[in-house]
C-alpha positions in Angstrom: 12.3 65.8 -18.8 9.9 67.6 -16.4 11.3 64.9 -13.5 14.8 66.1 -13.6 14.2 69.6 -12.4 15.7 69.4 -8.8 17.0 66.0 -9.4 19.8 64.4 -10.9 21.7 66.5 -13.4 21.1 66.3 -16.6 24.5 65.8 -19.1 24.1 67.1 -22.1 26.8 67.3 -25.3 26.1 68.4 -28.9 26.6 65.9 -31.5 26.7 66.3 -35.2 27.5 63.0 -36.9 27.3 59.4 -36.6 30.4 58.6 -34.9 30.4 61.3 -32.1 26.7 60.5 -31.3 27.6 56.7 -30.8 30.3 57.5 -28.3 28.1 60.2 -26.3 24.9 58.6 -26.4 26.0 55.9 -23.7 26.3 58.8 -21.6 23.9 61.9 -21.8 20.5 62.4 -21.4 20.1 64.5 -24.1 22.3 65.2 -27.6 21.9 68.9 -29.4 22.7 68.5 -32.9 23.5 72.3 -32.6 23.4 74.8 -35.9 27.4 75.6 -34.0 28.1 72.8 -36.8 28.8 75.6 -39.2 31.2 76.8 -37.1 33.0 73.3 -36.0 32.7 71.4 -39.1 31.9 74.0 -41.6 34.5 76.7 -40.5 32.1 79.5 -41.3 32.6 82.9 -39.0 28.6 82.0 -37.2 26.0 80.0 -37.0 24.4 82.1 -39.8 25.1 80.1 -43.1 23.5 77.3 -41.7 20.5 75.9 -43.5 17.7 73.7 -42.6 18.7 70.9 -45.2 22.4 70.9 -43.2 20.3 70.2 -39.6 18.6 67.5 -41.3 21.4 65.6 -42.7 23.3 65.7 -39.6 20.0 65.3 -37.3 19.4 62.0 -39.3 22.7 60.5 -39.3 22.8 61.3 -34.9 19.1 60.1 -34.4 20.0 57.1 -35.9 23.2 56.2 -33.9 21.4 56.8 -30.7 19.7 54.9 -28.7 19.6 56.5 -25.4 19.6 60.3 -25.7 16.6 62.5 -26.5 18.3 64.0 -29.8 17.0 68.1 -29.8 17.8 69.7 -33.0 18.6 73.3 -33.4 16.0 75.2 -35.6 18.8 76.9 -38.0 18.6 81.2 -38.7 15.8 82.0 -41.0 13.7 78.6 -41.0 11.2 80.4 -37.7 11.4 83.9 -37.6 9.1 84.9 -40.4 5.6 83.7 -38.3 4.8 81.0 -36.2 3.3 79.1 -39.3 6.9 79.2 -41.1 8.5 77.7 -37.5 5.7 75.0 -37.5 6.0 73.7 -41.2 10.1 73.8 -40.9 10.2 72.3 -37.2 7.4 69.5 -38.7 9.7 68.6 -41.5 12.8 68.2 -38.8 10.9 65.7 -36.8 9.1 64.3 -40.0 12.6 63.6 -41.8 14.6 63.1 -38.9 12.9 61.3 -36.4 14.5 63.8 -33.6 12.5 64.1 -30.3 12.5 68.1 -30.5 13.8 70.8 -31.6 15.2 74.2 -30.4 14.5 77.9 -30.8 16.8 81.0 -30.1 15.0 83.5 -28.0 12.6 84.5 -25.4 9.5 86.3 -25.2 9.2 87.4 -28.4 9.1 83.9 -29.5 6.1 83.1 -26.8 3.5 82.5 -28.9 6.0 80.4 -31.2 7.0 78.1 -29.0 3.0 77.5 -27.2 2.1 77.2 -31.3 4.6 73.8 -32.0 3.4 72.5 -28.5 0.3 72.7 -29.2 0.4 70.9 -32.0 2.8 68.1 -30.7 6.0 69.8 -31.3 8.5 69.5 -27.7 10.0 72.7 -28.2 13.8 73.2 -25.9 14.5 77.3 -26.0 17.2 79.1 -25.6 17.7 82.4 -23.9 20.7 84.9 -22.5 23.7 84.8 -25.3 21.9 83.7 -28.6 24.3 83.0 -31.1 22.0 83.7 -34.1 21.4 87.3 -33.0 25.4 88.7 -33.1 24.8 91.1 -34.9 22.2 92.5 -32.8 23.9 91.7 -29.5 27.2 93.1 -30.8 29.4 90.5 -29.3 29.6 87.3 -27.6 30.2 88.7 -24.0 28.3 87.7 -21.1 25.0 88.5 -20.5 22.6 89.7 -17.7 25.4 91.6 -15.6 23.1 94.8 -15.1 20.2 92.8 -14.9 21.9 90.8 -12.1 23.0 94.0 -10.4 19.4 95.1 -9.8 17.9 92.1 -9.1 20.4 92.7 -6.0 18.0 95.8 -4.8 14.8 95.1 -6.2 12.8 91.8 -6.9 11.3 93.2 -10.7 12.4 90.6 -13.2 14.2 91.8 -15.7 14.3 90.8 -19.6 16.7 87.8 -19.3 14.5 86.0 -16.3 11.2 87.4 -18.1 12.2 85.6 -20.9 12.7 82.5 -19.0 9.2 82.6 -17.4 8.2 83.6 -20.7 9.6 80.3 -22.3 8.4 78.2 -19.8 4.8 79.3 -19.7 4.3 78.9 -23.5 5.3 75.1 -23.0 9.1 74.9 -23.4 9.8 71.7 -21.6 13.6 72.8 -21.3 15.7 76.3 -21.4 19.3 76.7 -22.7 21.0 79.8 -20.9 23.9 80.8 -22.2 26.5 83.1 -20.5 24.2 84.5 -18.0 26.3 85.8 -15.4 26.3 83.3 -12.8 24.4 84.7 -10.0 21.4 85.8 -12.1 21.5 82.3 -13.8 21.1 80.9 -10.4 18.0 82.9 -9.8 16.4 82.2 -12.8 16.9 78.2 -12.1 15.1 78.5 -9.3 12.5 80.7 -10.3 11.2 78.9 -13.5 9.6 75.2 -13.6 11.2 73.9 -16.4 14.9 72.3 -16.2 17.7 74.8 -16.9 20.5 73.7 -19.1 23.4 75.1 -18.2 26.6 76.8 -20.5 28.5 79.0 -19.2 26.2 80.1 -16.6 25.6 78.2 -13.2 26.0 75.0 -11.7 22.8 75.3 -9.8 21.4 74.9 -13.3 19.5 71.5 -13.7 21.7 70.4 -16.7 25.2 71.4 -18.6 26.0 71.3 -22.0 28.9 71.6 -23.9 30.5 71.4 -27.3 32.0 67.9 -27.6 34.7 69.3 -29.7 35.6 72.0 -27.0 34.9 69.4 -23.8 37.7 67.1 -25.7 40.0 69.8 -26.5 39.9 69.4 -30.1 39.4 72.9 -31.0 42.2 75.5 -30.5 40.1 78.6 -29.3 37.4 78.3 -26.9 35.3 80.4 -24.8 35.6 80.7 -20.7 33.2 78.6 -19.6 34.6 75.8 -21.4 36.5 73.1 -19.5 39.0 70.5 -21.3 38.3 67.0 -20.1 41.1 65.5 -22.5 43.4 66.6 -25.0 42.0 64.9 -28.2 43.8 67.3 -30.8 47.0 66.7 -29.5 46.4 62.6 -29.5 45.5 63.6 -33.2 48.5 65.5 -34.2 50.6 62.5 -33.3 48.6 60.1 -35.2 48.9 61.8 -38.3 52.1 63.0 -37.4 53.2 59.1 -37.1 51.3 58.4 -40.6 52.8 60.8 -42.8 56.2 59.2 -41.4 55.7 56.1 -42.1 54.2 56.3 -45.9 57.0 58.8 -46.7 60.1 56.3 -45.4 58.4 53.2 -46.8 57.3 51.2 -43.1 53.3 51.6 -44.2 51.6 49.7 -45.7 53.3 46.2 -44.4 53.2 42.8 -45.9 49.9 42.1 -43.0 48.3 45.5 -44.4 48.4 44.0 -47.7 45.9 41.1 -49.8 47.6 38.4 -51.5 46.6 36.2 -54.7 45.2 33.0 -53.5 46.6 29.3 -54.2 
């Protein structure tokens, strides 16, 4: 992972079953089997609810449709925060059960000695810093981060918390950052700065790597943020199929005689 900083982007999608890992896998360097499950296939309000056993279910079944990707799972609310011990016997029993090739933690400095913990003992830890979905409650909403800190990196070279973070990160052995709706020019700085590659979402495209949601990138969700872009309209290609289905079971045209098994001679 270390090679890509400065090179060739890296392409990165979340994934979250069988099916949608086989059809990114051909195409991304890495798949994030992100705790945003909850929100996309579980419909809960967060990222919150979201348990450990959940990322393991859904880390096993994407590991094992993939063949090219490194497949990072997301260290769920609660299974980390308690001490570095907790974060090492739940992110052991991800990889253990999974067969993943890391995981990822929300935060930045304060999760230092974490992340250099699980690398030490053979644990690739991705971080994630700037909008952190898990913390809402503290952050207060999902708005974009860094604006002020952006504003005075303008006048004065101090780092502030969002880029201390990501030297932060990077020093205790993350071999990747997420930033999340960093304000673009701050973003920018940051990738630069730090050593590790930068993984992009909704923050800049000098950023080493993007990610997205694949359900937002293919339009099958109705709301999404700013920083997502639509490269198809899958929900609408959905709506017709089903549309088209219900038709034809309720005037009779499905099944047909060639849908249909017959009694042998």
């Amino acid at each position: 992972m270390l090679a890509a900083k400065g090179g060739d982007k890296l392409v990165a999608l979340t994934a979250y079953h069988a099916l949608s890992a086989s059809l990114a896998d051909p195409h991304c360097d890495i798949l994030l089997v992100g705790d945003s499950l909850g929100n996309v296939l579980y419909g809960f309000e967060s990222t919150l609810p979201v348990t450990l056993d959940m990322m393991i279910a859904h880390g096993r079944a994407v590991v094992g449709a993939s063949d090219y990707a490194l497949v990072v799972i997301d260290m769920p609310f609660e299974s980390y925060e308690q001490s570095k011990e907790q974060a090492f016997a739940s992110a052991a029993r991800v990889m253990r059960e999974t067969g993943c090739g890391a995981v990822k933690l929300e935060g930045g400095s304060h999760f230092a000695e974490t992340i250099a913990f699980l690398t030490a003992r053979g644990i690739p830890v991705m971080a994630h810093i700037g909008l952190t979905p898990q913390s809402i409650h503290t952050l207060g909403s999902f708005r974009a981060q860094g604006r002020d800190e952006a504003a005075a990196l303008s006048r004065s070279n101090t780092p502030g918390p969002i880029e201390m973070d990501a030297e932060a990160v990077a020093a205790a052995g993350a071999f990747a950052v997420v930033i999340e709706a960093v304000v673009e020019p701050l973003a920018r700085h940051i990738s630069a700065k730090v050593a590790i590659p930068t993984i992009g979402i909704g923050a800049s495209p000098a950023c080493d790597g993007q990610i997205l949601v694949l359900e937002d990138m293919l339009g099958m969700t109705e709301r999404t943020a700013r920083f997502v872009e639509r490269f198809a309209d899958v929900r609408s290609t959905m709506n017709a199929g089903i549309a088209a289905f219900s038709s034809a079971v309720r005037n009779g045209s499905f099944p047909k005689n060639g849908n249909l098994y017959g009694v042998k001679a």
